[in-house]
C-alpha positions in Angstrom: 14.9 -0.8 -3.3 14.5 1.4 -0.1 14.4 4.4 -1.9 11.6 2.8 -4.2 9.5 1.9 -1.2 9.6 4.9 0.8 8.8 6.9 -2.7 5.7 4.4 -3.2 4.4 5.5 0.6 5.1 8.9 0.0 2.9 8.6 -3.4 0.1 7.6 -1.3 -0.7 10.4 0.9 0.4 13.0 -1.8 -2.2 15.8 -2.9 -5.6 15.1 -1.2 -3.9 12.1 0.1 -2.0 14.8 2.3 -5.2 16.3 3.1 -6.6 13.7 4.3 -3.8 12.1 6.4 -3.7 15.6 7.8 -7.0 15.4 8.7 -6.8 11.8 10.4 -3.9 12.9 12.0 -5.3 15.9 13.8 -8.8 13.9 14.7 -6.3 11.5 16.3 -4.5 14.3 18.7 -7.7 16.0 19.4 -9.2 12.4 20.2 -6.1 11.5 22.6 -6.3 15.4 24.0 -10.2 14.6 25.1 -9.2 11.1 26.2 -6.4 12.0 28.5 -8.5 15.1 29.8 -11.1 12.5 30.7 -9.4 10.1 32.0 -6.1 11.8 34.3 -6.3 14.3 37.5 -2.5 15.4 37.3 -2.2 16.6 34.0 1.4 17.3 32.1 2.3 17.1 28.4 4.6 14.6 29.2 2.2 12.5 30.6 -0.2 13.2 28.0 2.2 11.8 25.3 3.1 8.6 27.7 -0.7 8.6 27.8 -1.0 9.1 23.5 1.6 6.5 22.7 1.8 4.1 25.2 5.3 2.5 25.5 3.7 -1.2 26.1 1.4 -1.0 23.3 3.6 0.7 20.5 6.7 -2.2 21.8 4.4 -5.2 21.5 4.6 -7.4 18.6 0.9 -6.8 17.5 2.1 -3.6 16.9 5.4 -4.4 15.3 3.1 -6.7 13.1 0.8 -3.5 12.3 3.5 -1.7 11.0 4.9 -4.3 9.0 1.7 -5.3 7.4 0.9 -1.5 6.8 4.2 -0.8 5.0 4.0 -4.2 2.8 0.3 -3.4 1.9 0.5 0.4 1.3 3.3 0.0 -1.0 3.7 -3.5 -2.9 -0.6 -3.5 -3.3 -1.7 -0.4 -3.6 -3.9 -1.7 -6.4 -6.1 -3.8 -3.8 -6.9 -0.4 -1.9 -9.1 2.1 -3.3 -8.6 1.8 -7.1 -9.8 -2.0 -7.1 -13.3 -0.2 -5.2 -13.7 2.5 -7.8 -13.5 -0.2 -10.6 -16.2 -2.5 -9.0 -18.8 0.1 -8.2 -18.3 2.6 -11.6 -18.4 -1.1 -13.5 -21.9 -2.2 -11.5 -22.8 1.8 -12.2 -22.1 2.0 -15.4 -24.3 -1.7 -16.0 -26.6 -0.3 -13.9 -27.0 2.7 -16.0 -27.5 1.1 -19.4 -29.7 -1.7 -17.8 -32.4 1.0 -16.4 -31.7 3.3 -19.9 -31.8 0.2 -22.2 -35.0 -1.4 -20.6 -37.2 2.0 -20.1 -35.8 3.5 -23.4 -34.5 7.3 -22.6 -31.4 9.2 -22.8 -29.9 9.7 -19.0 -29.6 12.1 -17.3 -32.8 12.8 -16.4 -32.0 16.1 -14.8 -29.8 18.4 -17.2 -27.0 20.5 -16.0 -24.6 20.6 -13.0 -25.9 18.8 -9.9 -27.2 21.7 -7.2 -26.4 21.9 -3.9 -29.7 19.8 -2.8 -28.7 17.3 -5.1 -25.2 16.9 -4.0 -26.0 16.5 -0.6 -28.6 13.9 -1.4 -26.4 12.0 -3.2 -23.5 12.4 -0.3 -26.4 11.0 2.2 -27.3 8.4 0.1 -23.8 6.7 -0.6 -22.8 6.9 2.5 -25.7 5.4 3.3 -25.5 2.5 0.6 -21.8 2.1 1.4 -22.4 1.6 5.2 -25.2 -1.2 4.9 -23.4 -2.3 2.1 -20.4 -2.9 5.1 -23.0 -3.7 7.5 -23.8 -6.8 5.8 -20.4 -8.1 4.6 -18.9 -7.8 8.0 -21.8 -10.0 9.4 -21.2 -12.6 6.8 -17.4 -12.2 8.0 -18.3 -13.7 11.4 -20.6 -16.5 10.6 -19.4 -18.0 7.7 -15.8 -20.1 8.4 -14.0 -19.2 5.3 -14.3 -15.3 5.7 -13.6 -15.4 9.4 -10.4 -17.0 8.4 -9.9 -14.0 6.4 -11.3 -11.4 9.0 -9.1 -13.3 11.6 -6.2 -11.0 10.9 -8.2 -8.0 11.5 -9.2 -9.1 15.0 -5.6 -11.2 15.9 -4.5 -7.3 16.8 -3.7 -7.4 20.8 -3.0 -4.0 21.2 -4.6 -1.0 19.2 -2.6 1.3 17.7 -4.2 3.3 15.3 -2.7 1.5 11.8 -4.6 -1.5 13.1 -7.6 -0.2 11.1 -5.1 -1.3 8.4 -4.9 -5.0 9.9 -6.9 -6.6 6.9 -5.8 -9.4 4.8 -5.5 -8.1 0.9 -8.0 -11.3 0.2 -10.2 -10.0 2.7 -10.2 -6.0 1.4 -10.4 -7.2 -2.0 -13.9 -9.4 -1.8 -15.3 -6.8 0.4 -14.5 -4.4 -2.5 -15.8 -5.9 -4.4 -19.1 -6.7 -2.4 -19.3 -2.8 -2.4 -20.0 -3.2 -6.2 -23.5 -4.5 -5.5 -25.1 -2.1 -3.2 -23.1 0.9 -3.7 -22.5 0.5 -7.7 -26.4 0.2 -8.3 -27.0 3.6 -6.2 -24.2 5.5 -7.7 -26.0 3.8 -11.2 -29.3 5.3 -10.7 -28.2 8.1 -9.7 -26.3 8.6 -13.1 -29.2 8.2 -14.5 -30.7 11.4 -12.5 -28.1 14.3 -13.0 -25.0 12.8 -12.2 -21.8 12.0 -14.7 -19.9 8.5 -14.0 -16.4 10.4 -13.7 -15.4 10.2 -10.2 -16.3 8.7 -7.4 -16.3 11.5 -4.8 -18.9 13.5 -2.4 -17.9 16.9 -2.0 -15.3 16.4 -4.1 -13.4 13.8 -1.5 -13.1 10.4 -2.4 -15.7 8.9 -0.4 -13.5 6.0 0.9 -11.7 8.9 2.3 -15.0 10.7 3.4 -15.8 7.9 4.7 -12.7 6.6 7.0 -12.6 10.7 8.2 -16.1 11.0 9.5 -16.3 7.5 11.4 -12.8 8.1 12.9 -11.0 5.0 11.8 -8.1 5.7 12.8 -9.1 6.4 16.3 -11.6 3.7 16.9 -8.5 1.4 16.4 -6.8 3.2 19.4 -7.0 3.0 23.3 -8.9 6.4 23.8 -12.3 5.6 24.6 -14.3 8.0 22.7 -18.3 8.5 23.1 -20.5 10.7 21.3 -23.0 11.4 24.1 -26.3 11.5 22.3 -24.6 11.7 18.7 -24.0 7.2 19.8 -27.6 6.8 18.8 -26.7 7.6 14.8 -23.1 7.4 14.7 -20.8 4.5 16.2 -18.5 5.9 18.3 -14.7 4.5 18.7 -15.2 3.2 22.2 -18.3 0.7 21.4 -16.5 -0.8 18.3 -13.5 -1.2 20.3 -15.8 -3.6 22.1 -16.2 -5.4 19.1 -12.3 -6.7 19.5 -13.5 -7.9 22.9 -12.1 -11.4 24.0 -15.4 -11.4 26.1 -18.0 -13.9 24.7 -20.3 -11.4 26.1 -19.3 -9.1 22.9 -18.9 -11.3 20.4 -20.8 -10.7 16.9 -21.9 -6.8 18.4 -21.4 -3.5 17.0 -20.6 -4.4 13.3 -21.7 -1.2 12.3 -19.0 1.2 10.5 -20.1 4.5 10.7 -24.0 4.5 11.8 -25.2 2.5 14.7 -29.1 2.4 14.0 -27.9 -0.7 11.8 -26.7 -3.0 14.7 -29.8 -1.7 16.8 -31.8 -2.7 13.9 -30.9 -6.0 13.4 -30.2 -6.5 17.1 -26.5 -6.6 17.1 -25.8 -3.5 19.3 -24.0 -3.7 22.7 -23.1 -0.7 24.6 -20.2 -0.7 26.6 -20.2 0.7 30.3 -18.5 4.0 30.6 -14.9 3.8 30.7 -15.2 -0.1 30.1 -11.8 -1.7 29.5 -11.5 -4.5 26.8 -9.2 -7.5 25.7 -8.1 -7.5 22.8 -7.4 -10.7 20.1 -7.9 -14.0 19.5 -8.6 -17.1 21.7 -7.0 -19.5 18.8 -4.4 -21.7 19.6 -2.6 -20.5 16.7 -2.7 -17.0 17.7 0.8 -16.4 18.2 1.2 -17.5 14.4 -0.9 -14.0 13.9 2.0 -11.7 15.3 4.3 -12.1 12.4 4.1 -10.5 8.9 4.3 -14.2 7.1 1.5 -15.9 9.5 -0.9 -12.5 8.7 -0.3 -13.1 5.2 -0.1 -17.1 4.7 -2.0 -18.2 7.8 -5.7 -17.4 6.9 -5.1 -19.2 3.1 -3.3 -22.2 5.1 -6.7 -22.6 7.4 -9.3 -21.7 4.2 -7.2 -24.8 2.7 -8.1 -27.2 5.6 -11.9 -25.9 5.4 -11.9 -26.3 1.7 -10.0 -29.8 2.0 -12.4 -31.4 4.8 -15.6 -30.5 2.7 -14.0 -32.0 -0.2 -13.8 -35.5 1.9 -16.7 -37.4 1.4 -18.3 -38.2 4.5 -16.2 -36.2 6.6 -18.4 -34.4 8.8 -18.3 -30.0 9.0 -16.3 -28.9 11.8 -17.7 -26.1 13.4 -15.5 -22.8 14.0 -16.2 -23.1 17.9 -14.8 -26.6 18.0 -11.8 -25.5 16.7 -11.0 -23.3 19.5 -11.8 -20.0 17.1 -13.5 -16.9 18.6 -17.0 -17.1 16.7 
């Protein structure tokens, strides 16, 4: 059985997989290398790694609970992951394509012959850019409507960051957002089929553009303690430090810097907060209940249990709506 699971983990981050874990895994050490250059006088590798992998944060049961729910997820569900988001958005393209085709009666693609450079790296631009409003949006919904934020609880129960938090979702949770990705991002990668290119894979640059995706906004690391800025770069692209503020216990931060990989989105819709340089954060939940969010069975069974009671009190008649805040939730 042991043998099994490790083999199924291994599967995972085989071939590009590897690639990309490689990847992840140096954008991680460079981060913690900037981090700890920033942030210490004295400066020793043995520090550094004390620094990197913080004994308290690695040793509290937030984190044991990471690593749990990472190994469960990664190797008894892989089919909740990325395959379940390449069916929904190639099934919305593929409608998509013979919608537009049927209706305006022509053969796609419009454009013959292998996609060009220009073409490529429109289509790159434009999925990441369908993708990430696509987020945008769903991640909102997550925080103001009861029965998602009991879902998107387990995300933000994490009390210490440790990189595999970016992992800390409920397979419920990564599921509907998957397939609320069909919308958005299956009618773009539609209409663009019906320009020049082929539903076969879906990939920009030839990486899976979950992949693409999770590298360029530096999941990993944004998930972490380093706090990373971009300068400048933070008016496009969210950097790790001001969605780390978006686990704030601070009421001051709450429903702020939703944004996945661009930030013009929360400045857009008014949701941005930037952080003060160096600003430390608390991390968690205010619940009650929140020590029920430390083990592998209460980040599993917990958010169902408390969609239940939501479910079950609407269903009274002329029981009145409870409101998250009264319930001693984090809104």
């Amino acid at each position: 059985m042991l043998s099994d699971l490790v083999g199924k983990i291994l599967d995972k981050i085989s071939g590009t997989g590897l690639l990309a874990t490689g990847l992840l895994l140096l954008t991680a050490f460079v981060s913690a290398l900037v981090a700890y250059w920033r942030t210490v006088e004295t400066k020793s590798w043995k520090e550094f790694f004390e620094f990197a992998i913080p004994h308290e944060a690695i040793t509290h049961p937030s984190a044991k609970a990471d690593l749990l729910f990472w190994v469960t997820k990664k190797a008894l569900m892989p089919f909740l992951m990325l395959p379940a988001g390449i069916v929904f958005v190639t099934a919305v393209g593929y409608a998509t394509n013979w919608l537009f085709s049927t209706l305006f009666q022509f053969q796609p693609p419009l454009i013959e012959g292998p996609a060009g450079p220009v073409t490529v790296l429109v289509f790159t631009i434009t999925m990441l850019l369908a993708y990430d409003i696509s987020y945008y949006l769903y991640h909102v919904a997550q925080h103001r409507y009861p029965l998602l934020w009991e879902l998107h609880k387990v995300h933000h129960s994490a009390e210490v960051m440790v990189g595999i938090t970016k992992d800390r979702v409920h397979p419920l949770d990564e599921l509907m957002n998957r397939a609320w990705d069909g919308l958005i991002v299956g009618v773009c990668f539609g209409i663009w089929s019906l320009i020049s290119l082929n539903l076969v894979e879906l990939t920009v640059f030839g990486v899976n553009v979950y992949v693409m995706r999770n590298i360029l906004m530096m999941d990993f690391v944004r998930h972490t303690h380093f706090k990373i800025s971009f300068g400048p770069l933070n008016n496009v692209i969210l950097c790790p430090h001001w969605h780390q503020l978006h686990h704030s216990t601070d009421p001051r931060h709450y429903d702020k810097n939703f944004g996945l990989l661009f930030s013009f989105w929360d400045r857009l819709f008014g949701t941005l907060c930037v952080p003060k340089p160096d600003e430390d954060f608390k991390f968690g939940l205010i619940d009650r209940d929140v020590r029920d969010y430390q083990s592998l069975a209460g980040l599993y069974l917990m958010p169902l249990k408390r969609m239940w009671r939501h479910i079950a009190r609407r269903m009274r008649p002329g029981k009145p709506r409870t409101s998250r805040s009264s319930e001693g939730t984090r809104p």
